[in-house]
C-alpha positions in Angstrom: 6.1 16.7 16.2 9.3 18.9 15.4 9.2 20.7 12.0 12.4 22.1 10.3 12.2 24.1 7.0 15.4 25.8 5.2 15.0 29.2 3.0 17.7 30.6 0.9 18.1 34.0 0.6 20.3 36.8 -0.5 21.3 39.9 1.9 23.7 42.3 1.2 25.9 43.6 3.9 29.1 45.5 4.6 31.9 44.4 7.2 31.8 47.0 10.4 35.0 47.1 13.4 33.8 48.7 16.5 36.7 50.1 18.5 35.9 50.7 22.1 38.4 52.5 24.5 38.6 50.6 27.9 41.1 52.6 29.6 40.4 53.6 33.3 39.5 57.6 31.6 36.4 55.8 30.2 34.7 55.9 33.9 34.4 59.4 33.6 30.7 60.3 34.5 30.3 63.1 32.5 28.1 61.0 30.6 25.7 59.1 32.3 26.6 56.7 34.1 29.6 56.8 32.6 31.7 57.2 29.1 31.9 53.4 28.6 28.6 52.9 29.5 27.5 55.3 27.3 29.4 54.1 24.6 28.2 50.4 24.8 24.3 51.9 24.4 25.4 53.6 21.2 27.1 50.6 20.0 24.3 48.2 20.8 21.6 51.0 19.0 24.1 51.0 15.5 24.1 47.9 15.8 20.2 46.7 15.8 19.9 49.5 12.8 22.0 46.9 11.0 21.0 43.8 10.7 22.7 42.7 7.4 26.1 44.0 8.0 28.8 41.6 9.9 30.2 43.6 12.8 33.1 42.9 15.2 34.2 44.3 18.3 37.5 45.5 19.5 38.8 46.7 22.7 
């Protein structure tokens, strides 16, 4: 048996761009392993802190 429910609800959010730099500089390893990389763990940790907000990326 397959149940399906709907709930409305009301969330406030704000609209978010993420720029991300994918030039060939960006495999720099003075971060580790790299400044892309380490760019794409920051993005993805901002981005779990917002779970209301609509975010798009940009490269």
């Amino acid at each position: 048996m397959r149940i399906v429910s709907w709930q409305n609800s009301t969330t406030e959010g704000i609209d978010i761009m993420i720029a991300s730099d994918i030039s060939g500089s960006m495999l720099a390893e003075d971060f580790s392993p790299n400044r892309l990389e380490a760019g794409k763990d920051i993005a993805i940790d901002f981005i779990k802190n917002r779970p209301d907000d609509r975010i798009g990326l940009v490269e």
